[in-house]
N, C-alpha and C positions, 0 to 999 in steps of 0.2 A: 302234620301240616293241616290248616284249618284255613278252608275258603271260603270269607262271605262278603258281605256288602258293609261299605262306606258307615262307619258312628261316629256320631261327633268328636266323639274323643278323639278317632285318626287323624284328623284333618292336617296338623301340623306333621304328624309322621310323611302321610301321605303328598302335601310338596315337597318333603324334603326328596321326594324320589321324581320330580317335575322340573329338572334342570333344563333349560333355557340352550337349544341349539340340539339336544341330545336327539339322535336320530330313534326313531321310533316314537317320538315325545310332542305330540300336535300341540297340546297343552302345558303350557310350561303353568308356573304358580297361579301368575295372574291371568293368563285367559281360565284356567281351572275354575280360580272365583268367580268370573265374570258369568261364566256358561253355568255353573251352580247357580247362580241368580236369573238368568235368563229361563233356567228348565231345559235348556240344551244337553247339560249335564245334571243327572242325576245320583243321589245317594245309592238307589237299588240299581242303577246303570256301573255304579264304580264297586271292581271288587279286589278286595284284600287277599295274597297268602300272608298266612302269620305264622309264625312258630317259635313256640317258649315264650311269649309274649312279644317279639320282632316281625315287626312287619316287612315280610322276604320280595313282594313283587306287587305290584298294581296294573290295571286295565281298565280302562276309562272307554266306556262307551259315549256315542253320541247322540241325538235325535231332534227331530222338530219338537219344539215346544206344543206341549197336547197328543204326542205320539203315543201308542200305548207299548210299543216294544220298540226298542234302540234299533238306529238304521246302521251303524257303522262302527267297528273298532277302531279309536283312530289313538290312543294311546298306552303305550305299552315298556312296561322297565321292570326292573330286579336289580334286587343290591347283588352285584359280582360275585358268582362264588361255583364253582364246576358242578355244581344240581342247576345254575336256574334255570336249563332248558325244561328241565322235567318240570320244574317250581313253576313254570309259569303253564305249562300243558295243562298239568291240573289244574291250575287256576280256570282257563278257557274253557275246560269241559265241563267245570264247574257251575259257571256262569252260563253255558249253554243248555245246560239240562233245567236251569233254574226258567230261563226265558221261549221255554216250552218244545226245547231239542231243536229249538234253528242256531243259525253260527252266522253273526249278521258277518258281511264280510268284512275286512282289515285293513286300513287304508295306512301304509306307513311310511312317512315322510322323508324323503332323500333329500342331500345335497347333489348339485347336479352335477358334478365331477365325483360321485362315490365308487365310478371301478376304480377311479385312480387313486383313493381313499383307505390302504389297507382299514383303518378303525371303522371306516362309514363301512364297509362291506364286513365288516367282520361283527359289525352291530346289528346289520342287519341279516347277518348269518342264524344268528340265536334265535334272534325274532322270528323267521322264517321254519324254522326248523321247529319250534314249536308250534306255531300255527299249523305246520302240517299235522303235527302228530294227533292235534283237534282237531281235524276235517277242516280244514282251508289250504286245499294243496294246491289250486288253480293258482296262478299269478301271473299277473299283467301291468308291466309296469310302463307309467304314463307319464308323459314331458308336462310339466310347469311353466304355463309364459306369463309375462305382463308386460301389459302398454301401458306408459306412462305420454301425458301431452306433448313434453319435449322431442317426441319422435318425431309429433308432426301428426296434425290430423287429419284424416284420408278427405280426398275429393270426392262427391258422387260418381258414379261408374258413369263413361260414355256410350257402354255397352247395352247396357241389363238397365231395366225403369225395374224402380219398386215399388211399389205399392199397399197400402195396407187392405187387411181383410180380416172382416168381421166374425166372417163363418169358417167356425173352429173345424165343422167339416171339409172343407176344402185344405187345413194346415193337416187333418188326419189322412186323408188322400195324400198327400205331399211326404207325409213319414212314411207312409205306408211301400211309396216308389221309391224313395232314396233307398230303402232298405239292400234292393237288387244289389249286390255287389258291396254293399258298403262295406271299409275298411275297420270301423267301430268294433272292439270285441263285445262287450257288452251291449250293444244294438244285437249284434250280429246271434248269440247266445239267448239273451232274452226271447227275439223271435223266433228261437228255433224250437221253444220250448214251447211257447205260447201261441204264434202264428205272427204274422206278419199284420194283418188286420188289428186283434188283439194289443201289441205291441206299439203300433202308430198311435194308438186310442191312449192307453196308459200313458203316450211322452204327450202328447197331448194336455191330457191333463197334468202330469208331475207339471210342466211350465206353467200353465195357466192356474192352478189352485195350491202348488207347494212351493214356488221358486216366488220370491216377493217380487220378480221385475213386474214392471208394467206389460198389461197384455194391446196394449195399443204400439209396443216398438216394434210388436212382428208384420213380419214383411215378408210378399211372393213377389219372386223377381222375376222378369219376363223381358224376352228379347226383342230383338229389332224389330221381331215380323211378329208379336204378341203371343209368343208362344212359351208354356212354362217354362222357366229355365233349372228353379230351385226354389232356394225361401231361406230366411235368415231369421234369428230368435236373439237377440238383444234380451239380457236379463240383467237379473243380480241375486247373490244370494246375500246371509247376513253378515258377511263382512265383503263384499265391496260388490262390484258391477263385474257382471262376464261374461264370456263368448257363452251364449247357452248352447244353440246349436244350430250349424247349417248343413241343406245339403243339395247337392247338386243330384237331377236328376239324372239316370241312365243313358239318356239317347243325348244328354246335351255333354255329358262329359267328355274330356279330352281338351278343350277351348279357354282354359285356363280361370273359368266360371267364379272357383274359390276363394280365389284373389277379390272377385268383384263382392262379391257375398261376406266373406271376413272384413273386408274396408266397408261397407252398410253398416253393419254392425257394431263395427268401432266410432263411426261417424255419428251416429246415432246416439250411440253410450257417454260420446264426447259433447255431443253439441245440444240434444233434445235433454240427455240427463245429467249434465252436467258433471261426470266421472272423470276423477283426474287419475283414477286407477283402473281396466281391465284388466282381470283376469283369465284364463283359459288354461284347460289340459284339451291333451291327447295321445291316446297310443302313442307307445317308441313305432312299432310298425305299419302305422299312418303316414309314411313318407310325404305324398302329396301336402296334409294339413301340417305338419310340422315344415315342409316348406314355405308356407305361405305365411304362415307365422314369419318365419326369418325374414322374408322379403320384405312383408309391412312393419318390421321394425319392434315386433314382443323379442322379448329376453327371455331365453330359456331359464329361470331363475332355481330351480328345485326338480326334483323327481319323486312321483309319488309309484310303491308299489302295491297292489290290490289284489289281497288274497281272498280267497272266495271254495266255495265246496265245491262250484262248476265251474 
């Protein structure tokens, strides 16, 4: 078996393995080309098994345009056959030793009824099981919503004034407290590695210098008596507008805060940016925030699962 990267020549092999719906498949043909033109996808990001001259499986990384290493595996297939688990392990370990022994994590796309799905779980059984065998055995799998206008655009809160604020310091403070308790895996993992200070700093900037929303829609929300309540992050990424991130401080929760924070947010994306799509994830295990989705009227539309080494 022979693992390398994307030549021109494969291009037409390689959609034919880019079917349209197929679970593990972020990319179908046409966003494939799209992101190959954009730089999101790259040639040395996509890599081939081949064998006897057939091209047996593909993994498609993803990245910011100008990144120097892929942030995410987000596409993943093999033509059928009782080796692909192995066929694609080698491939991943393949590609991981090439991109200097990291294993970006794996982001692999569910329908959102897939327990009920013998094929969607049994597609994403293989997937799984490979990526463990390359060092992604964490997994964390995240609800999919979107708002569209016809739900109904939120009213400002009677509760909570928000505010905007200039000083990036003050939104690094504000990450830095929501941390206490948050339900986020990935908040909560980052900063245990890194610290809490650390960590606030980093989403800090990922919003303000990598996510394209506007740094003028974030907002510190504050209560009846002018005391912090939380902060809301209004963004988008490069395909549509979404929840970046909110969060409610420690001493103020319980008061049903998140509601008022997620309706900012959408009110904003609706009315200041003219978004006729929101998007958002969050943990299955986020109960709270996957409530409050429901309430203001996102559709649970997909499930994403996110393999990772930690």
């Amino acid at each position: 078996m022979i693992h390398r990267t994307l030549a021109e020549p494969d291009l037409d092999r390689v959609l034919a393995l880019l079917p349209a719906g197929e679970v593990g498949v972020w990319a179908d043909a046409d966003l494939f080309r799209e992101r190959l033109a954009t730089g999101e996808y790259r040639p040395e990001w996509t890599w081939v098994a081949e064998d006897a001259g057939e091209l047996r499986a593909v993994a498609v990384w993803w990245g910011k345009p100008g990144q120097e290493r892929p942030g995410a595996l987000d596409t993943l297939n093999a033509v059928p056959s009782p080796a692909r688990t192995d066929v694609v392990a080698g491939l991943l370990d393949a590609a991981h030793a090439a991109f200097g022994g990291t294993a970006p994590e794996c982001h692999l796309l569910l329908p959102a009824d897939w327990r009920e799905r013998p094929d969607a779980a049994a597609a994403l059984g293989w997937r799984q099981e490979a990526a463990g065998r390359a060092g992604l055995t964490t997994a964390v799998e995240r609800l999919r919503y979107e708002w569209t206008p016809d739900r109904g655009v939120p009213t400002p809160s009677r509760r909570l004034r928000f505010r905007p604020e200039a000083d990036d310091e003050v939104f690094a403070d504000l990450f830095r407290r929501v941390l206490d308790g948050t339900l986020d895996a990935a908040s909560r993992t980052e900063a245990a590695v890194v610290g809490a200070e650390a960590q606030a700093r980093a989403d800090v900037a990922f919003y303000r210098d990598v996510m394209p929303g506007e740094r003028t829609w974030w907002r510190v929300a504050e209560d009846a008596d002018g005391r912090p309540a939380g902060f809301a992050l209004p963004s988008r990424n490069n395909a549509s507008h979404v929840v970046g991130y909110l969060g409610v401080l420690p001493e103020q929760r319980g008061l049903g805060y998140v509601d008022d924070l997620l309706a900012e947010i959408t009110r904003i994306l609706a009315e200041e940016a003219g978004a006729d799509l929101v998007r958002a994830d969050t943990d299955l295990g986020n109960h709270p925030m996957a409530a409050a989705f429901e309430r203001l009227g996102y559709r649970n539309f997909a499930r994403r699962m996110v393999l990772s080494t930690t």
